[in-house]
MARDREN-267986 format. One line per 3 residues: number of its first residue (from 0); their letters; for each residue x, y, z of N, C-alpha, C. Coordinates in steps of 0.2 Angstrom, whole numbers, plus 5000, padded with zeros to 4 digits. Example, Ala and Ser with C-alpha at 12.3 -4.5 7.8 and 13.67 -1.06 7.14 Angstrom:
<nodes>
0	AS	5066,4972,5039,5062,4978,5039,5066,4984,5039  5064,4989,5035,5068,4995,5036,5064,5000,5039
</nodes>
This chain:
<nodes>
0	XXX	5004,4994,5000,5000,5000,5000,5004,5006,5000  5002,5011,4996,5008,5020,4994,5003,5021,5001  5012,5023,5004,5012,5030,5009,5007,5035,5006
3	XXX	5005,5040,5012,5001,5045,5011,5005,5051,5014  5004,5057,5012,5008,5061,5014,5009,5063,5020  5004,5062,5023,5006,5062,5033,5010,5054,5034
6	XXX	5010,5050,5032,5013,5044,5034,5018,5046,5032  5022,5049,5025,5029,5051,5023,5030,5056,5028  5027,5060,5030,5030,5067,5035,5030,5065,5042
9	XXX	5028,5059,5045,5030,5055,5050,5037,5053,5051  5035,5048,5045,5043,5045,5043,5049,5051,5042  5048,5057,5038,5054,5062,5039,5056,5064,5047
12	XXX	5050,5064,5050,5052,5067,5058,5052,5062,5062  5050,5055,5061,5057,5050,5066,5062,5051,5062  5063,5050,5057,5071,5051,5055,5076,5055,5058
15	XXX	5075,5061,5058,5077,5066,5061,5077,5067,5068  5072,5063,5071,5073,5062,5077,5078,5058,5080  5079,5051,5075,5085,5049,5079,5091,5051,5074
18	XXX	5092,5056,5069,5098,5058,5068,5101,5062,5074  5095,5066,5075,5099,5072,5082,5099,5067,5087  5097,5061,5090,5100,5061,5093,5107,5056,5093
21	XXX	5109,5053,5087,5113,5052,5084,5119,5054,5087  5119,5062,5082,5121,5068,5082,5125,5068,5090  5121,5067,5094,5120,5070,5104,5126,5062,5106
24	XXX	5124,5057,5103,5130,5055,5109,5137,5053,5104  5134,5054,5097,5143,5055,5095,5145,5063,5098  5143,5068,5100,5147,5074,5104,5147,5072,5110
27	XXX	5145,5066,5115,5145,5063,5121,5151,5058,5119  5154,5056,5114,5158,5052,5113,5157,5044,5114  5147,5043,5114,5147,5037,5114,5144,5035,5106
30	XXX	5151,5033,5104,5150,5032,5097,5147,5025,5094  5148,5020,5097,5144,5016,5099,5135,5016,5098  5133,5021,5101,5127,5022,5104,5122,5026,5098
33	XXX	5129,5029,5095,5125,5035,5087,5126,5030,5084  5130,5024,5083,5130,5020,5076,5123,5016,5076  5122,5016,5083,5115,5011,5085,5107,5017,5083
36	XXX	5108,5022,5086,5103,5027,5084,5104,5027,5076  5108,5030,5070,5109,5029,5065,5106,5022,5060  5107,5017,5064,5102,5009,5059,5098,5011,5060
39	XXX	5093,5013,5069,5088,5012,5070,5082,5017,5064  5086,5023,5062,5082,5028,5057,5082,5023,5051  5088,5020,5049,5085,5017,5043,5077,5016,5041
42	XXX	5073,5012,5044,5066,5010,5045,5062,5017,5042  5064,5023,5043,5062,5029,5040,5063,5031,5034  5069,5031,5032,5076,5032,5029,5073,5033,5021
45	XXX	5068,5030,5018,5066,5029,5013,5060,5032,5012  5054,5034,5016,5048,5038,5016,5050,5046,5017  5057,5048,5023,5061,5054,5022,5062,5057,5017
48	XXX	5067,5051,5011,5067,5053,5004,5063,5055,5001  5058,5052,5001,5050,5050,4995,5047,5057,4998  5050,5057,5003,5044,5066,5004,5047,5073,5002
51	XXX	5052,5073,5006,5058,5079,5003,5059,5077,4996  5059,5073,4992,5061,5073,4984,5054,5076,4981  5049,5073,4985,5043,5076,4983,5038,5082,4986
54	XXX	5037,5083,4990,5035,5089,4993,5042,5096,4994  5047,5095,4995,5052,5100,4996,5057,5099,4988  5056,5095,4984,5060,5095,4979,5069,5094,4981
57	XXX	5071,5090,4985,5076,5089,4987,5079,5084,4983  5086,5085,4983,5090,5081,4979,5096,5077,4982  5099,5072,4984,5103,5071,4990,5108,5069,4984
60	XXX	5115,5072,4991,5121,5069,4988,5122,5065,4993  5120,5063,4998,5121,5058,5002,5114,5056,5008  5115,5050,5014,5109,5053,5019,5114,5050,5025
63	XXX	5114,5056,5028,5116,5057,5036,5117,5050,5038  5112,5047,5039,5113,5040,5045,5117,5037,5041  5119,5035,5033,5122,5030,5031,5129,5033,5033
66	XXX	5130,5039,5030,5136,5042,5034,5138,5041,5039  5135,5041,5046,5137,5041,5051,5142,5034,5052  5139,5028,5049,5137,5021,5049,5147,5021,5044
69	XXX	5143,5025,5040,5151,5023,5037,5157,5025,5039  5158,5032,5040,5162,5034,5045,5164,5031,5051  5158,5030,5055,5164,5025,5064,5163,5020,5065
72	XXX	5160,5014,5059,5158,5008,5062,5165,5003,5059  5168,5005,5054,5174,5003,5054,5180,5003,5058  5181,5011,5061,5185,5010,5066,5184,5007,5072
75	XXX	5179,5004,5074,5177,5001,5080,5176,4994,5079  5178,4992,5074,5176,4984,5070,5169,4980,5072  5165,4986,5070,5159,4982,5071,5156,4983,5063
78	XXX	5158,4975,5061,5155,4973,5057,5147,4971,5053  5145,4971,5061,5138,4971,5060,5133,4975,5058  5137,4980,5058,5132,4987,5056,5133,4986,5047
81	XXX	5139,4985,5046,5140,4986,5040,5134,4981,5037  5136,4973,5038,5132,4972,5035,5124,4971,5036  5122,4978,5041,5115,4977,5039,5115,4984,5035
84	XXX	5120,4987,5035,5119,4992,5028,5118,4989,5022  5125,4985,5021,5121,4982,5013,5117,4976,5013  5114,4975,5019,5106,4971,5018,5102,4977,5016
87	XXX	5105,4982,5018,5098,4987,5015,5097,4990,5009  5106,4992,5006,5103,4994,5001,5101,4988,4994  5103,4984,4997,5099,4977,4993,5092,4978,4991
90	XXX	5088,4979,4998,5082,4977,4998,5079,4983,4996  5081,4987,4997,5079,4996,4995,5084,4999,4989  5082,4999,4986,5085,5003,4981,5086,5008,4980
93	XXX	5080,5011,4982,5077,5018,4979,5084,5021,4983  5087,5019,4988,5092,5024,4993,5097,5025,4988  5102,5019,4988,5107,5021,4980,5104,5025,4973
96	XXX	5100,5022,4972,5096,5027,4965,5096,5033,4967  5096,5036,4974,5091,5043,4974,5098,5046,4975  5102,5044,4977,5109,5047,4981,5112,5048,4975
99	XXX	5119,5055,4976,5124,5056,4969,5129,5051,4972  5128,5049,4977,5135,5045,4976,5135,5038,4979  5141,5033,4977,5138,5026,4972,5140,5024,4982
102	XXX	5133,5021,4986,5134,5021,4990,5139,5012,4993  5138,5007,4986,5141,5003,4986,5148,5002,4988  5150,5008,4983,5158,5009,4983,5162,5012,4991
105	XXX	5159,5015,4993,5158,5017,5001,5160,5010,5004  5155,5008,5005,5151,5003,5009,5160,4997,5007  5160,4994,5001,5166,4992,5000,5173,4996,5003
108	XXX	5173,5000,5003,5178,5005,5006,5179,5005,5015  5173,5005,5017,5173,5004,5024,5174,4998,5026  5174,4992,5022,5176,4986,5025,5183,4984,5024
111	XXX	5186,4989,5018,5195,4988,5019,5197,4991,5024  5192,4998,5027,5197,5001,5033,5195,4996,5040  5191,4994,5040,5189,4989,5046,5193,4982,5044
114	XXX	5194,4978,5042,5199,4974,5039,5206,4976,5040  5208,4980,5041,5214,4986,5041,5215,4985,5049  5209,4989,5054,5208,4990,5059,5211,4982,5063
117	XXX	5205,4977,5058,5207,4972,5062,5215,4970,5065  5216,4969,5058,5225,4968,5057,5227,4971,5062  5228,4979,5061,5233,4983,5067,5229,4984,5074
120	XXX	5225,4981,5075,5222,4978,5081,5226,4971,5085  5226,4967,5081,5231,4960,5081,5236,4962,5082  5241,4966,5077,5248,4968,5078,5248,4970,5084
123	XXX	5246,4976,5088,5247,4977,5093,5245,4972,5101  5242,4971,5099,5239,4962,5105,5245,4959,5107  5247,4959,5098,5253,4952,5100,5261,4954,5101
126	XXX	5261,4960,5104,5269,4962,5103,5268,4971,5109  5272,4971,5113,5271,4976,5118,5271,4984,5116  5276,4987,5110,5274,4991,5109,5276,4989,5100
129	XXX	5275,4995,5096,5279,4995,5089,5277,5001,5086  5284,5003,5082,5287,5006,5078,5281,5008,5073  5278,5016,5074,5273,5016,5069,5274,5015,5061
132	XXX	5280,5015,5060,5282,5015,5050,5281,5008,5051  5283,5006,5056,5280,4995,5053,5271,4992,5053  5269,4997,5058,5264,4997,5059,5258,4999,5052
135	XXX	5262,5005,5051,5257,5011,5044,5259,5003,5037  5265,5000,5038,5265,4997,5031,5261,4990,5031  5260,4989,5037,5257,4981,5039,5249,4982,5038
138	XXX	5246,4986,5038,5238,4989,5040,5237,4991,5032  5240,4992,5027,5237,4995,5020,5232,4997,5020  5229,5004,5024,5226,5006,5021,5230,5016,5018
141	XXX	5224,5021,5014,5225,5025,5013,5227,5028,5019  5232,5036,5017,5235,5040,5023,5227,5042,5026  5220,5047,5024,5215,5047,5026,5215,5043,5031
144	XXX	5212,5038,5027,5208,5032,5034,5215,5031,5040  5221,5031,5037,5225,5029,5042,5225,5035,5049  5226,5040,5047,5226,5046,5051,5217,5048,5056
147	XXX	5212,5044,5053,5208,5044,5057,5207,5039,5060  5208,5033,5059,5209,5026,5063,5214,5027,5069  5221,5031,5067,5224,5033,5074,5222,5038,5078
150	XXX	5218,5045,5074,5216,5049,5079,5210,5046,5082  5205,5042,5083,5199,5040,5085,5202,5036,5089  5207,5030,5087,5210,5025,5092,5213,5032,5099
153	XXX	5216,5035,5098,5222,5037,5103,5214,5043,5108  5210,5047,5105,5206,5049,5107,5201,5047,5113  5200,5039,5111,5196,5034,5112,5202,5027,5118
156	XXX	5209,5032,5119,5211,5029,5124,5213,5021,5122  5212,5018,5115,5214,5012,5113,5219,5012,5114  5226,5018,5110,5229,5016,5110,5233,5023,5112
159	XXX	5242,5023,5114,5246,5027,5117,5253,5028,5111  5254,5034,5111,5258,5036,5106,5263,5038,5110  5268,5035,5110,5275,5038,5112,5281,5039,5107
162	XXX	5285,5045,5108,5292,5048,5106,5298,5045,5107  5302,5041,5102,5310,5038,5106,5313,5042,5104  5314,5045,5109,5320,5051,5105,5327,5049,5103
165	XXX	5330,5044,5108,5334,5042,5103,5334,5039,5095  5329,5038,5092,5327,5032,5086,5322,5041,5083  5321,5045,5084,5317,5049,5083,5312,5047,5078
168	XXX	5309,5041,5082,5300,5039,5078,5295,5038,5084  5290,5039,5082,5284,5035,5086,5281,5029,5087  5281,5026,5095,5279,5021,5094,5271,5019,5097
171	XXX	5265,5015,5094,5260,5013,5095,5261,5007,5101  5255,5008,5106,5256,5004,5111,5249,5002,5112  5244,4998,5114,5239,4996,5116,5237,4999,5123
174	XXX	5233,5003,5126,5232,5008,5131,5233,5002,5137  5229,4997,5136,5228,4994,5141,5229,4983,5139  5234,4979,5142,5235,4973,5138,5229,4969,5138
177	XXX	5230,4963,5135,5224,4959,5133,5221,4956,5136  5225,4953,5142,5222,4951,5147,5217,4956,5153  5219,4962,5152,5216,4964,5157,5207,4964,5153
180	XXX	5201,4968,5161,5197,4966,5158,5193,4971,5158  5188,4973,5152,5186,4980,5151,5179,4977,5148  5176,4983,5144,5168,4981,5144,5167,4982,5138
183	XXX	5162,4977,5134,5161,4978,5126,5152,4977,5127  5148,4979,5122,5142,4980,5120,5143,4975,5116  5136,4971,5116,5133,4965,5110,5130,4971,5104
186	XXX	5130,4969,5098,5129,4975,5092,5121,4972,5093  5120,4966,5095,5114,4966,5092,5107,4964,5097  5108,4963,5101,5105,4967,5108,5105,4972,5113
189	XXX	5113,4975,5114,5115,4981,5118,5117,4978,5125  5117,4974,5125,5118,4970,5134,5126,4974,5135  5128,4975,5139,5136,4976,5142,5139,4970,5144
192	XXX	5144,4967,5144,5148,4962,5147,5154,4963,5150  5157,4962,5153,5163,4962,5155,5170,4957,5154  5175,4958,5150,5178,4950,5152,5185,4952,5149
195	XXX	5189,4948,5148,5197,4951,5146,5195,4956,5140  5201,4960,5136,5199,4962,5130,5201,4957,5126  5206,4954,5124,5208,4948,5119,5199,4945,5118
198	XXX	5196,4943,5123,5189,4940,5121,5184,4944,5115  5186,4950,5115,5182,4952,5112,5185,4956,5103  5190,4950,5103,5193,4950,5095,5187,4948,5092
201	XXX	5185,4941,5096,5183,4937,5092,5175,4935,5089  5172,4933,5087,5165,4930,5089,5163,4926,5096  5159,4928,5100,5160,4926,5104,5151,4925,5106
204	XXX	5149,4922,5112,5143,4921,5110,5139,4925,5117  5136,4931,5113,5132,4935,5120,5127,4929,5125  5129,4932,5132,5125,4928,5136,5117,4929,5137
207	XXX	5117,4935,5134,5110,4936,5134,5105,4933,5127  5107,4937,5122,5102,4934,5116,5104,4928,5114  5110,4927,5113,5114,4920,5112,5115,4921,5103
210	XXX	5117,4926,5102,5119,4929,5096,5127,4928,5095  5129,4925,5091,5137,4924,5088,5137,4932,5088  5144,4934,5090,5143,4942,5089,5151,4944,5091
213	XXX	5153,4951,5086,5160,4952,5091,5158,4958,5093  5159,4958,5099,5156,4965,5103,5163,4970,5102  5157,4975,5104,5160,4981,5102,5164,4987,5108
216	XXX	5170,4987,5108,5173,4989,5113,5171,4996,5115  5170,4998,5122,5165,5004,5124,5170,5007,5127  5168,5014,5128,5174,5019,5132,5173,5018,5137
219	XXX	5179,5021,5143,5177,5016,5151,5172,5020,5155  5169,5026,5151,5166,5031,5155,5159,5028,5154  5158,5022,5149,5150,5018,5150,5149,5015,5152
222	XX	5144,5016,5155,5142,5012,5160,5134,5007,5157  5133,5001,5158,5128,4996,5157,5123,5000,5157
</nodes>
């Protein structure tokens, strides 16, 4: 059954409801929590369009929540956002056709920087500090995605960058070892967990929904 113009203007203003709040905890630095607000708008994501292309005569070069999505969900190796974005522009088309830009090619793009992530996530797990020129050439990605994969890591207290001034280079260190133990969020329920960090490379099985899933490492100022 066609939307009707109050059901499309519905749909734009939950959209926007959960972009701003989106918006409020990546400026709270819970970046986790905007990529989760961010999916949740998809569900509108498509009547938004259909109204503004048609009542406002809007023309998109992009839409916010995919961006958001692409942007931080690769540095935090949560792979599960990604692939509910391309379950979506599968099923929905009209988002790639209405958009100028080819949101495929993104979306593939995102998962070499997160692929990348993973790598230099492991490098540094397995070896106490390292040499960032060994590090920049082991991870292949672009200078871009690399410069923002370390500012977000070091911002977000993953990792510590130190000066040898005799060797005058920088070396990467993991903020806190593998063993110790800190707190990650299930992507597909939200449950909090606690348990070593090394556990949460991997697939692991949440206690609560019982979803195969690699949880997503939270900052220590979150609390369950």
């Amino acid at each position: 059954m066609a939307l009707k113009k109050a059901d499309l203007e519905r749909h734009r203003d939950e959209y926007y409801r959960l972009i701003a709040a989106a918006n409020e905890q990546m400026d709270r630095g819970h970046v986790f929590d905007a990529i989760k607000c961010a999916v949740a708008s998809w569900q509108y994501l498509d009547g938004m369009m259909r109204y503004e292309n048609r009542f406002q005569g809007r023309e998109f070069d992009n839409v916010e929540c995919v961006e958001i999505v692409l942007g931080s969900a690769p540095y935090f190796l949560d792979f599960e956002s990604l692939d509910a974005l391309e379950d979506l522009l599968k099923t929905q088309r009209r988002i790639e056709k209405n958009t100028a830009h080819n949101l495929a090619d993104k979306l593939a793009a995102a998962r070499k920087v997160l692929s990348a992530a993973h790598t230099g996530w492991n490098l540094l797990a397995n070896c106490d500090d390292l040499v960032e020129s060994q590090f920049r050439r082991q991870i292949k990605i672009d200078d871009k995605s690399y410069d923002r994969l370390i500012g977000i890591w070091e911002s977000n207290e993953v990792i510590t960058i130190t000066m040898t001034m005799t060797e005058n280079t920088r070396r990467l260190r993991l903020t806190t070892r593998m063993r110790k133990r800190t707190c990650g969020k299930c992507p597909a329920c939200g449950t909090v967990a606690h348990a070593p960090k090394a556990k949460f490379l991997d697939n692991v099985e949440c206690p609560k929904c019982r979803e195969s899933v690699v949880f997503v490492l939270l900052n220590r100022d979150v609390r369950a």
